[in-house]
Backbone as a chain_set.jsonl record, in Angstrom:
{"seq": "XXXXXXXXXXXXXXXXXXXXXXXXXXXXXXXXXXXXXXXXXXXXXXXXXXXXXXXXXXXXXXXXXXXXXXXXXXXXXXXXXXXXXXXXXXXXXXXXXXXXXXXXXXXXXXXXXXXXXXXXXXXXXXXXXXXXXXXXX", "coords": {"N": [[25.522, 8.566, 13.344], [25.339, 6.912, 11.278], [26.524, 4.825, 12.411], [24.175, 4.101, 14.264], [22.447, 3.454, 12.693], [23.42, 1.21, 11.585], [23.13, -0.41, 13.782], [20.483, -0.474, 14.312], [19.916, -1.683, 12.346], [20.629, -4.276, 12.947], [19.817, -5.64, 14.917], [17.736, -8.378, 15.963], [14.725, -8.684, 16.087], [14.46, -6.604, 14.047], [15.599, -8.118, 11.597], [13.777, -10.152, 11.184], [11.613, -9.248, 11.352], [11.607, -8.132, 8.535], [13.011, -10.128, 7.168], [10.099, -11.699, 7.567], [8.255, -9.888, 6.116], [9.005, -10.539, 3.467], [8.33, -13.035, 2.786], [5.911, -12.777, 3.286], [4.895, -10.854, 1.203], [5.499, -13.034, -1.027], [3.961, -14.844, -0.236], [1.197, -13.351, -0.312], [0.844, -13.401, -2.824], [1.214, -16.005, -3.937], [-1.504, -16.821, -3.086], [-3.355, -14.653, -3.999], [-3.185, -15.601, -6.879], [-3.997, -18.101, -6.187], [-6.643, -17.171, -5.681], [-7.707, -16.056, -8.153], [-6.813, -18.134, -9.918], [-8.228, -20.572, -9.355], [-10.205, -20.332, -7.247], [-12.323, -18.694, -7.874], [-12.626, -19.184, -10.469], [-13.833, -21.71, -10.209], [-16.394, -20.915, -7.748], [-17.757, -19.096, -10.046], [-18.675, -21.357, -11.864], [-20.615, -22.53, -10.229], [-21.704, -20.636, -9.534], [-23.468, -20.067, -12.111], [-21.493, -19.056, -13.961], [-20.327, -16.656, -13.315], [-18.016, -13.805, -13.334], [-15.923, -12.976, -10.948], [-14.248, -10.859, -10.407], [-15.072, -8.945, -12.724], [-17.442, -7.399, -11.969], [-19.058, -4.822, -11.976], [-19.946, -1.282, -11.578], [-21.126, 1.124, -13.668], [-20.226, 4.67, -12.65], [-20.793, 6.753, -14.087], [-21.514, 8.529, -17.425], [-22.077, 6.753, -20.063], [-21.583, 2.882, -21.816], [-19.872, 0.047, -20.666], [-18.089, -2.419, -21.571], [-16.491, -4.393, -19.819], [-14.763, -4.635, -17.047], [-12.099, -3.375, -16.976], [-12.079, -2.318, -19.541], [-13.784, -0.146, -18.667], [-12.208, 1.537, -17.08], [-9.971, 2.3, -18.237], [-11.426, 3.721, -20.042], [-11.297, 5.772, -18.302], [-13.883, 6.347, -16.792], [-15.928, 6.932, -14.151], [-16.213, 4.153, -11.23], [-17.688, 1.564, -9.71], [-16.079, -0.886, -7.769], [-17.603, -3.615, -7.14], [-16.853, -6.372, -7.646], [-14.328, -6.859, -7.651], [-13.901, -5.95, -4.945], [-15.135, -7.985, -3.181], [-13.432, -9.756, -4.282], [-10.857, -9.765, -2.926], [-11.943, -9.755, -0.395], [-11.69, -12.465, -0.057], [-9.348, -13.345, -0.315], [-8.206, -11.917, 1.588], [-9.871, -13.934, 3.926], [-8.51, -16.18, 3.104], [-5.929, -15.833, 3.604], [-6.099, -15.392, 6.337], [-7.276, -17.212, 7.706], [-4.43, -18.577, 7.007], [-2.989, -17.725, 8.644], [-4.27, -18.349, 10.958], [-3.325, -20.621, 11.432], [-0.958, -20.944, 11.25], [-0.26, -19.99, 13.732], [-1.51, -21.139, 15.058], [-0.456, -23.704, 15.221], [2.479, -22.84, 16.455], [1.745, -22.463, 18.382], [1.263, -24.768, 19.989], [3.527, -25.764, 19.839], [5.067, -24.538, 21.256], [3.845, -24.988, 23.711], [4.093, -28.521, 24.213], [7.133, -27.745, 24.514], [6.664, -26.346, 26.977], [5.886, -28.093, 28.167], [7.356, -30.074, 28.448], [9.717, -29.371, 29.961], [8.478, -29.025, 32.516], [8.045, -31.688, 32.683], [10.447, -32.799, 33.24], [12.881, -33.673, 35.679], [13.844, -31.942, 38.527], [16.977, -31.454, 39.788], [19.302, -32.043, 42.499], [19.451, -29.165, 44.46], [21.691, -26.131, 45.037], [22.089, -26.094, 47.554], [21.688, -28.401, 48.765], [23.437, -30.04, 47.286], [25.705, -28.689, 48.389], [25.126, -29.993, 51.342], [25.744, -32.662, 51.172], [28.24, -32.366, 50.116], [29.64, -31.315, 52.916], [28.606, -33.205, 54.559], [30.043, -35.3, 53.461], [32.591, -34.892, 53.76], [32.854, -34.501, 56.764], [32.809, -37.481, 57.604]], "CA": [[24.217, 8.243, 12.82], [25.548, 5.781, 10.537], [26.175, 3.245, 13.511], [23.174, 3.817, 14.885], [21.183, 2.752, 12.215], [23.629, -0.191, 11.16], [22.881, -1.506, 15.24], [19.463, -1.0, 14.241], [19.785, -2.829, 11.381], [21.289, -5.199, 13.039], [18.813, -6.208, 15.703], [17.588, -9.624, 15.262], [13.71, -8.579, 15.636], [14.592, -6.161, 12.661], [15.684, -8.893, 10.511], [12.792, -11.482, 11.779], [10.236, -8.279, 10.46], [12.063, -8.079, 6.995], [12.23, -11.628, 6.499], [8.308, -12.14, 7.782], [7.646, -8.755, 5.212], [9.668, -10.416, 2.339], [7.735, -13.951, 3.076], [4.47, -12.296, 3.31], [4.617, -10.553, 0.15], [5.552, -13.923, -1.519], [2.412, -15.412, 0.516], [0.195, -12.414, -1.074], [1.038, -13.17, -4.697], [1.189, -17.066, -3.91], [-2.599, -16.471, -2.542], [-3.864, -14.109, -5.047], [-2.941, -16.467, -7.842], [-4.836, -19.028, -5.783], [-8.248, -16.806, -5.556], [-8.009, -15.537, -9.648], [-7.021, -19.115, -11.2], [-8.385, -22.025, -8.654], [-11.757, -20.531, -6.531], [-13.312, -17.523, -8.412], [-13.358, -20.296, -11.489], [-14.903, -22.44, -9.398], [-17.412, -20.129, -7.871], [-18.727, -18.774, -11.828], [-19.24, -22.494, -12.294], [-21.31, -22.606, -9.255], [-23.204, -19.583, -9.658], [-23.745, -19.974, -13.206], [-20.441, -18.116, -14.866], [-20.368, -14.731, -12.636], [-16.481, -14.017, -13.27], [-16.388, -11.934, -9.774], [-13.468, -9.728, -10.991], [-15.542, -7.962, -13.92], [-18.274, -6.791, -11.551], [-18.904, -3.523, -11.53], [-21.385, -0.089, -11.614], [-20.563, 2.716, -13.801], [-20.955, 5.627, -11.831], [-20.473, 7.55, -15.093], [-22.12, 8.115, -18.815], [-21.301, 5.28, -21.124], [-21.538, 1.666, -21.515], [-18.376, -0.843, -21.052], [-17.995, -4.024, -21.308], [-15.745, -4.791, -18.779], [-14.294, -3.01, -15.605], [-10.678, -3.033, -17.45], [-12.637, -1.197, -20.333], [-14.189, 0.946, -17.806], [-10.873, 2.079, -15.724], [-8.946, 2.398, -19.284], [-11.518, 5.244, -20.886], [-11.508, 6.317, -17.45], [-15.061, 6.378, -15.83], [-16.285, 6.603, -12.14], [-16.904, 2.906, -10.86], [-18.066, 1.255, -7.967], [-15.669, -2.22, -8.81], [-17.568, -4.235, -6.426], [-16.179, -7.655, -7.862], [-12.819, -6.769, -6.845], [-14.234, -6.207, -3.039], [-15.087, -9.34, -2.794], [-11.932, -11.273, -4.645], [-10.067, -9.117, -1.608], [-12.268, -10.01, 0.832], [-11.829, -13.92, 0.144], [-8.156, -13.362, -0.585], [-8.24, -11.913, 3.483], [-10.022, -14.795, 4.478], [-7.775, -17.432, 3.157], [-4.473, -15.257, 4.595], [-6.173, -15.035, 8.157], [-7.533, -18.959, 7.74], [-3.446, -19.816, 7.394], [-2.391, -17.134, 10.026], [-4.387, -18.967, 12.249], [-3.323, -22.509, 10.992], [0.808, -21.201, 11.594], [0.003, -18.884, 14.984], [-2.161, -22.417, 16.32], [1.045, -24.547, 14.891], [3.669, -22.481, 16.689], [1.396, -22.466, 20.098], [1.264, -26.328, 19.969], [5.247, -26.779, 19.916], [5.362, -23.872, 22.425], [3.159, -25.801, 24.496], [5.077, -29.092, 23.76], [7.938, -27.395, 24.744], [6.766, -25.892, 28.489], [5.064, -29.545, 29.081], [8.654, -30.998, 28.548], [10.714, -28.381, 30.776], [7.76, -29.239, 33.468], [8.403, -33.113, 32.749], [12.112, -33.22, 33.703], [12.938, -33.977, 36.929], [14.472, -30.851, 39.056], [18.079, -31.777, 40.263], [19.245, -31.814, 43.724], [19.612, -27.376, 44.333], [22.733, -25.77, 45.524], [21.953, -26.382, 48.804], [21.51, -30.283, 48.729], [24.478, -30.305, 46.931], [26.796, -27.972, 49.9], [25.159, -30.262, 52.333], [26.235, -33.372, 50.77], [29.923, -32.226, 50.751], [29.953, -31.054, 54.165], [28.577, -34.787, 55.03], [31.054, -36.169, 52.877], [33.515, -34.343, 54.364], [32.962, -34.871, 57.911], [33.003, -38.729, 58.016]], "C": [[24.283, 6.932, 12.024], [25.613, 4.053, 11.773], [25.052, 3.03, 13.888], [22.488, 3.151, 14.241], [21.617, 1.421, 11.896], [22.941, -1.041, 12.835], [21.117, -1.491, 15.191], [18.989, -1.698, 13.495], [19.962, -4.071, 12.013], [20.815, -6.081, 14.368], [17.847, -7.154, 15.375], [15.811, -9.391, 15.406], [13.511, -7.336, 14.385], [14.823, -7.167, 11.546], [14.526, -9.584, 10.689], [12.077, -10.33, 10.861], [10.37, -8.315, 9.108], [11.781, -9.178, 6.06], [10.305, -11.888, 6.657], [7.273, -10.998, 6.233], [7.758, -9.857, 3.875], [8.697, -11.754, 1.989], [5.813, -13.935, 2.658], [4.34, -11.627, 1.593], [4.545, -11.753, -0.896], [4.112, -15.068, -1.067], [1.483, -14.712, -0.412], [0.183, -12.878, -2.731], [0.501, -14.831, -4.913], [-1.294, -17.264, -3.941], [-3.671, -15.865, -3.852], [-4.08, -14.954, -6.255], [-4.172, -17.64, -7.339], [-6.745, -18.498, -6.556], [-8.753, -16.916, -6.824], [-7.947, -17.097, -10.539], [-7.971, -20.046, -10.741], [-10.206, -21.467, -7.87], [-12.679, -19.599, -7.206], [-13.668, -18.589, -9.884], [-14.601, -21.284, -11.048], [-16.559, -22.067, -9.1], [-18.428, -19.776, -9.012], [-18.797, -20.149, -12.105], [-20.594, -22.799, -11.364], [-22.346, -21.591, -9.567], [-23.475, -19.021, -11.181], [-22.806, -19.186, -14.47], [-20.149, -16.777, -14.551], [-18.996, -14.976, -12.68], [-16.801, -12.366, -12.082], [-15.624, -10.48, -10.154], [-14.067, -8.51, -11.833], [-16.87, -7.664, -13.318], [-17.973, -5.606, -10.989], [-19.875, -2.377, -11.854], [-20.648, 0.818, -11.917], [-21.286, 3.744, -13.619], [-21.411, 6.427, -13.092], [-21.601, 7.605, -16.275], [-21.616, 6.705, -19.288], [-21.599, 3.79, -20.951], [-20.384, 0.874, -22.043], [-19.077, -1.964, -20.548], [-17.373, -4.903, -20.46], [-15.379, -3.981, -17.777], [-12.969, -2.692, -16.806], [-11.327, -1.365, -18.815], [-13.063, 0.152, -20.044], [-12.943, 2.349, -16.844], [-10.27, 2.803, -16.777], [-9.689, 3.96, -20.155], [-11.928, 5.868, -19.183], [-12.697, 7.118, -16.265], [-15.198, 6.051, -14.233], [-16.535, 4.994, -12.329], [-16.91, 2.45, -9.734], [-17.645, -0.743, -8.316], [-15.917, -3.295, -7.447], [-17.22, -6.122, -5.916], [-14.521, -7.632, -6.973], [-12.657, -6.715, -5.452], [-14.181, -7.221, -2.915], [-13.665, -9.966, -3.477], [-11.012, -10.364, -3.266], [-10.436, -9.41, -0.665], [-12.055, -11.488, 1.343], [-10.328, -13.952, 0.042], [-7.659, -13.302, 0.991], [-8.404, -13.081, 3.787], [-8.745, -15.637, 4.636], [-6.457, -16.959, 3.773], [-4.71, -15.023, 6.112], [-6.334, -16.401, 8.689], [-5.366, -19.436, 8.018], [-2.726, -19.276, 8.242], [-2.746, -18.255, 11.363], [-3.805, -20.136, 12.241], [-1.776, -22.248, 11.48], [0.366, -20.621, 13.044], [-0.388, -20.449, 16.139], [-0.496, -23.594, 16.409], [1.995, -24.069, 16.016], [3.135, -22.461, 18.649], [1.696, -24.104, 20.175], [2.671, -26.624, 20.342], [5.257, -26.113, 20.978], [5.056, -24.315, 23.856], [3.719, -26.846, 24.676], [6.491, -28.656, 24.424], [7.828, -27.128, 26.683], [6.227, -27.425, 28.877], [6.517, -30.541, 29.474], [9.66, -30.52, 29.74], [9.899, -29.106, 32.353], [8.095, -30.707, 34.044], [10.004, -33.146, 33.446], [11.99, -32.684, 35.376], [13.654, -32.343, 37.637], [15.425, -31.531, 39.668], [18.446, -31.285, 41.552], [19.743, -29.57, 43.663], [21.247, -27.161, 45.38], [23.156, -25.939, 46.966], [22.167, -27.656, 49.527], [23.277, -30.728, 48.873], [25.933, -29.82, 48.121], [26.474, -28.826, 51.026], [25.889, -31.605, 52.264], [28.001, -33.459, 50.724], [29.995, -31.693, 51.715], [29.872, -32.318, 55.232], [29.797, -35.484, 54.924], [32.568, -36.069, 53.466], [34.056, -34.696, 56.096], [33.01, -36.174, 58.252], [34.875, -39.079, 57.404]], "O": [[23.438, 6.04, 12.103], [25.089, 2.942, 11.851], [24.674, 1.86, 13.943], [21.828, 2.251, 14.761], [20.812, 0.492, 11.841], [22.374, -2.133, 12.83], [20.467, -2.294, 15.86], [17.936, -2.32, 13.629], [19.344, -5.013, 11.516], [21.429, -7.08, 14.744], [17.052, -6.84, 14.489], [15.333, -10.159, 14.571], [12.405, -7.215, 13.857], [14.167, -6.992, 10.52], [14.102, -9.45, 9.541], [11.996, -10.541, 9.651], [9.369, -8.512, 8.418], [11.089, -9.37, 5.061], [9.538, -12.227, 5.756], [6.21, -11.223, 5.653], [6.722, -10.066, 3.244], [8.19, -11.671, 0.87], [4.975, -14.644, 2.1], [3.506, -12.174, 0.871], [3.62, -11.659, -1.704], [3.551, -15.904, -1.776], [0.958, -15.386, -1.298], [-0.627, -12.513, -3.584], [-0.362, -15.099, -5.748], [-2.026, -17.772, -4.79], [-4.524, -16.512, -4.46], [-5.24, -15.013, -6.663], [-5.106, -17.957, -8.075], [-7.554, -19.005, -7.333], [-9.796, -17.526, -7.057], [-8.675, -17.344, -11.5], [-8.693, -20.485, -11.636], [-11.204, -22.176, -7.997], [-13.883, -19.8, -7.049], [-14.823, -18.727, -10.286], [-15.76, -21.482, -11.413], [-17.562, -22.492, -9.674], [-19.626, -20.061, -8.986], [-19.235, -20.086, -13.253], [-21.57, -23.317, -11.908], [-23.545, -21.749, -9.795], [-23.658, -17.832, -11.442], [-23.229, -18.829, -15.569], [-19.792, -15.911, -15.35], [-18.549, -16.037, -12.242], [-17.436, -11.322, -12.229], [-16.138, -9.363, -10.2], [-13.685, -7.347, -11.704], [-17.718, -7.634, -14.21], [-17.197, -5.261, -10.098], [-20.78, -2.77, -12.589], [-19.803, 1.377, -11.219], [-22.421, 3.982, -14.033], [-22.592, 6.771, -13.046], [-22.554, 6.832, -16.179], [-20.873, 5.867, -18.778], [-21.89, 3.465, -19.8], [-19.939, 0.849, -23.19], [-19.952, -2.321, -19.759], [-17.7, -6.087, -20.381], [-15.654, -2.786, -17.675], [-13.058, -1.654, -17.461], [-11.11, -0.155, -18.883], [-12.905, 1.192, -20.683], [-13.007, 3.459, -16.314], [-9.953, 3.958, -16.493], [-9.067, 4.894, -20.663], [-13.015, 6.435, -19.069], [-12.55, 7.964, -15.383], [-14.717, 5.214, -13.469], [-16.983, 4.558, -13.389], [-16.218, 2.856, -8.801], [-18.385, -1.595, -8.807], [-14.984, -3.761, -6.793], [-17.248, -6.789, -4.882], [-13.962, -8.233, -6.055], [-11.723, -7.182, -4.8], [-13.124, -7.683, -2.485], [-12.975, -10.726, -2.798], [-10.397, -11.277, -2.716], [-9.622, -9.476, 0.256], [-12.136, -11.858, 2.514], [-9.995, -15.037, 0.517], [-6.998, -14.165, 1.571], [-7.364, -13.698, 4.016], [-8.087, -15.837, 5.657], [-5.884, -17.774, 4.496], [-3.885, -14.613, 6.928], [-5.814, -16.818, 9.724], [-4.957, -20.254, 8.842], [-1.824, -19.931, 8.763], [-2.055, -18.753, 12.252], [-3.832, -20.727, 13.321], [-1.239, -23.181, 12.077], [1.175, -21.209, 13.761], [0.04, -20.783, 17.243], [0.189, -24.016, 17.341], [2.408, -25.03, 16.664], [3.801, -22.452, 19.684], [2.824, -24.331, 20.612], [2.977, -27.583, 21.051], [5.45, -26.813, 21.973], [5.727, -24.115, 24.869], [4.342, -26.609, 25.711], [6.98, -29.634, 24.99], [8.639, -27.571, 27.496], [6.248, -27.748, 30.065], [6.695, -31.367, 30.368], [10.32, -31.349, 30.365], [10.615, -29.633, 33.205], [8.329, -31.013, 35.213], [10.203, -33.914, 34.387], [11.372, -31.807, 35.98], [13.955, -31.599, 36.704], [14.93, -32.464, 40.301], [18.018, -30.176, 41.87], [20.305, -29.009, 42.722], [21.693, -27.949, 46.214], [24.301, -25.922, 47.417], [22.701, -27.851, 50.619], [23.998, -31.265, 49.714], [26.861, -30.536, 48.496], [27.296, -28.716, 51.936], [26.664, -31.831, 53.194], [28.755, -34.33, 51.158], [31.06, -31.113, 51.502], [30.556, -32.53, 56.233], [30.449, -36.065, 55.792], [33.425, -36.947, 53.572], [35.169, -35.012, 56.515], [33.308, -36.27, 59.443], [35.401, -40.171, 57.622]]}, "num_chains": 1, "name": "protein.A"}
């Protein structure tokens, strides 16, 4: 059992997933950071100071002042600020999926146009008839 799993460890689209996991999580945080310091500021300047994060509907009694306030004495809420900073957080991680998936078609492409470009060399055949010529004179 133990081999088995080291040879499945040890399968190079197992590592490729690990690394792409380990990458991606460092993407997510990189990203996130983006949405909370750089566009949701932005945005509440734009639409007059709405900080998107601290929108929210308590399902509950009570009145808070914030969601954090809200979560912390523990009320129902409907934290529909946070939908959205997730939903723009998606965007921009599917915006640079596409920007590496279009990147990696381009070389791939690039790549079969070049294989196509090169000349094809005489075939095994050419070549046996050529020494049988060569041979006979």
């Amino acid at each position: 059992m133990i081999k088995e799993f080291r040879d499945f460890i040890a399968r190079g689209n197992v590592v490729d997933m690990a690394v792409g996991i380990i990458i991606g999580a460092a993407f997510t945080a990189i990203v996130n950071s983006m949405v909370a310091d750089l566009i949701n500021p932005i945005i509440g300047v734009v639409t007059g100071g709405i900080d998107f994060s601290n929108l929210f509907v308590n399902l509950g009694s009570g009145d808070y002042a914030s969601l954090g306030a809200a979560r912390d004495a523990g009320a129902p809420v409907f934290a529909y600020g946070s939908f959205i900073t997730a939903v723009i957080n998606f965007l921009i991680i599917a915006f640079v999926v596409f920007l590496l998936v279009k990147a990696v078609n381009k070389v791939k492409d690039a790549a079969v146009k070049q294989e196509e470009a090169a000349p094809a060399g005489p075939t095994e055949l050419d070549v046996l008839k050529e020494i049988r010529d060569a041979l006979q004179k």
